[in-house]
Wavefront OBJ file of the C-alpha trace (Angstrom):
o trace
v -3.822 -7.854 47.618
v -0.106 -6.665 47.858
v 1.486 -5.097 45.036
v 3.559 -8.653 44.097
v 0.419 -10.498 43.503
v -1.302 -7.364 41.694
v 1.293 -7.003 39.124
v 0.269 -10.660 37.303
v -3.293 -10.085 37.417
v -3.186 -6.417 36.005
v -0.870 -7.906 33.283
v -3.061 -10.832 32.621
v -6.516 -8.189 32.454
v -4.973 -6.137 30.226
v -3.217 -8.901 28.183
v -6.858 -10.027 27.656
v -8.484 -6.439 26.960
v -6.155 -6.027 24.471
v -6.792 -9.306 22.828
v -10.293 -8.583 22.745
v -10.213 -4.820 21.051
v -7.797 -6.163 18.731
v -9.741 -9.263 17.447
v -12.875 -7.633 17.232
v -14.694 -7.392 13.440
v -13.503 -5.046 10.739
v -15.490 -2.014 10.031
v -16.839 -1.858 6.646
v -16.092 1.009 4.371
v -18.850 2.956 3.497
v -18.735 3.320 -0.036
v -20.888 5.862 -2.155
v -21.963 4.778 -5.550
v -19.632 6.114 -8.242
v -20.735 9.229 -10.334
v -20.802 8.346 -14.167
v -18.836 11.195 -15.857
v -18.486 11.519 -19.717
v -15.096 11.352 -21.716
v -14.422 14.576 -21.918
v -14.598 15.495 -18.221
v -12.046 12.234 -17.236
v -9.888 13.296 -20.307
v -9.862 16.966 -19.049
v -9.076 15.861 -15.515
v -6.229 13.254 -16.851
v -4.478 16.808 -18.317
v -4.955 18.554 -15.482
v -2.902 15.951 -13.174
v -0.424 15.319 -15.525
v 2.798 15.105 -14.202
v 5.629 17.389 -15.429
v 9.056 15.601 -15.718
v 12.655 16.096 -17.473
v 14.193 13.254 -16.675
v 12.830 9.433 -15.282
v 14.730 7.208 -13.824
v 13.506 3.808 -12.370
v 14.682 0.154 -11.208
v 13.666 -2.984 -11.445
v 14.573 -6.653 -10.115
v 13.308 -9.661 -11.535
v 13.056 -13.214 -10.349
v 11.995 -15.651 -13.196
v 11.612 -19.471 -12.304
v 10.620 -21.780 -15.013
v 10.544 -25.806 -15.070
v 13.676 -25.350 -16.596
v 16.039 -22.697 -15.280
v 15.951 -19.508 -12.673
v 17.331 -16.285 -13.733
v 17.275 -13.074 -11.497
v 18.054 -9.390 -13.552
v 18.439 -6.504 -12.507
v 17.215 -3.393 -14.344
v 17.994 0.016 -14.526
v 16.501 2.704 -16.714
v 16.638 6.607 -17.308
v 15.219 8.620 -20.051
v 15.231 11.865 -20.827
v 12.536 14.161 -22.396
v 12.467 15.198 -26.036
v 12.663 18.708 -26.676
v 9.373 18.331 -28.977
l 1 2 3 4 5 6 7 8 9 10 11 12 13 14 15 16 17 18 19 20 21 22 23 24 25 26 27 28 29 30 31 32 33 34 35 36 37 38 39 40 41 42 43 44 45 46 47 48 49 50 51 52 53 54 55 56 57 58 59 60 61 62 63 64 65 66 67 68 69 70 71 72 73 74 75 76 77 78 79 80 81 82 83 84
């Protein structure tokens, strides 16, 4: 084989090796059962991961369709943090 005729049939072998790998199965998660925990643990963990903030700001965009009419909004909203 020359290197003119190679060229197609490498492309074509690894066209097809890569079609292969990629449409192979999933792998399924393995997946422990959960641990049952009581309130208090959950409640003490929920504190302990709590973020800290002074200030949240966020955005929004909405697309409503009804039978009706279409409206698109926009929202933006900040808030700041009592002093309490």
């Amino acid at each position: 084989m020359n290197k003119v005729s190679c060229c197609p049939f490498l492309a074509v072998v690894v066209f097809l090796l890569l079609t292969v790998v990629a449409c192979s199965p999933a792998r399924k998660a393995i997946r422990e059962p959960l641990k049952q925990q009581g309130a208090a643990f959950l409640y003490e963990q929920l504190q302990k991961n709590k973020p800290s903030f002074s200030t949240l700001s966020t955005r929004a965009a909405l697309d409503i369709s009804s039978s009706k009419t279409d409206m698109s909004l926009k929202v933006q909203i900040r808030m700041q943090k009592d002093s309490l």
